[in-house]
N, C-alpha and C positions, 0 to 999 in steps of 0.2 A: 755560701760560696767561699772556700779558702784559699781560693787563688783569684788573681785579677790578674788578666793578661793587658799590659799596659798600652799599648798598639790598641786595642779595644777599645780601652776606656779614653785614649786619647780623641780615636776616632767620635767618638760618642757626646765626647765634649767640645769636639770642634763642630761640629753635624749641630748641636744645640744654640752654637754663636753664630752659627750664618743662619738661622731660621728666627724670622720675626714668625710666623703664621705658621701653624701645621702639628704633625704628630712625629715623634721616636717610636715606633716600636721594636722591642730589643726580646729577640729571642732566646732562652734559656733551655737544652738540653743537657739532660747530667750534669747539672753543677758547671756547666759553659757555655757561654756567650755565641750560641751556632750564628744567629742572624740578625743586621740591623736594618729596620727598613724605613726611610723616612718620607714624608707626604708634607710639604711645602705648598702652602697658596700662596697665591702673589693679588693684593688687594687692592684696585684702582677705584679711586674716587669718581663717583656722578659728575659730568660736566655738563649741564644742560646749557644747548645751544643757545643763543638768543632768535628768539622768533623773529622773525622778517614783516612787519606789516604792506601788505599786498595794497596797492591803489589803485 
């Protein structure tokens, strides 16, 4: 790739600092950046209720 469109690679790198969890995929057509698609989870911890004993 002999060019870098930098709008691209800004986007690319900012899409990477807000993502704890997930995937970039970055699409290449002819030697350019056609498409970026990204897939973010969001991971919530187990809180297990406390049980109620029944009398």
């Amino acid at each position: 790739m002999a060019y870098l469109d930098e709008k691209k690679v800004s986007h690319i790198l900012q899409s990477l600092r807000e993502m704890d969890y997930g995937s970039l995929v970055i699409t290449v057509h002819n030697d350019e950046i056609t498409q970026i698609d990204k897939t973010e989870k969001k991971r919530f911890s187990l809180n297990k209720k406390a049980e109620v004993k029944k009398t």
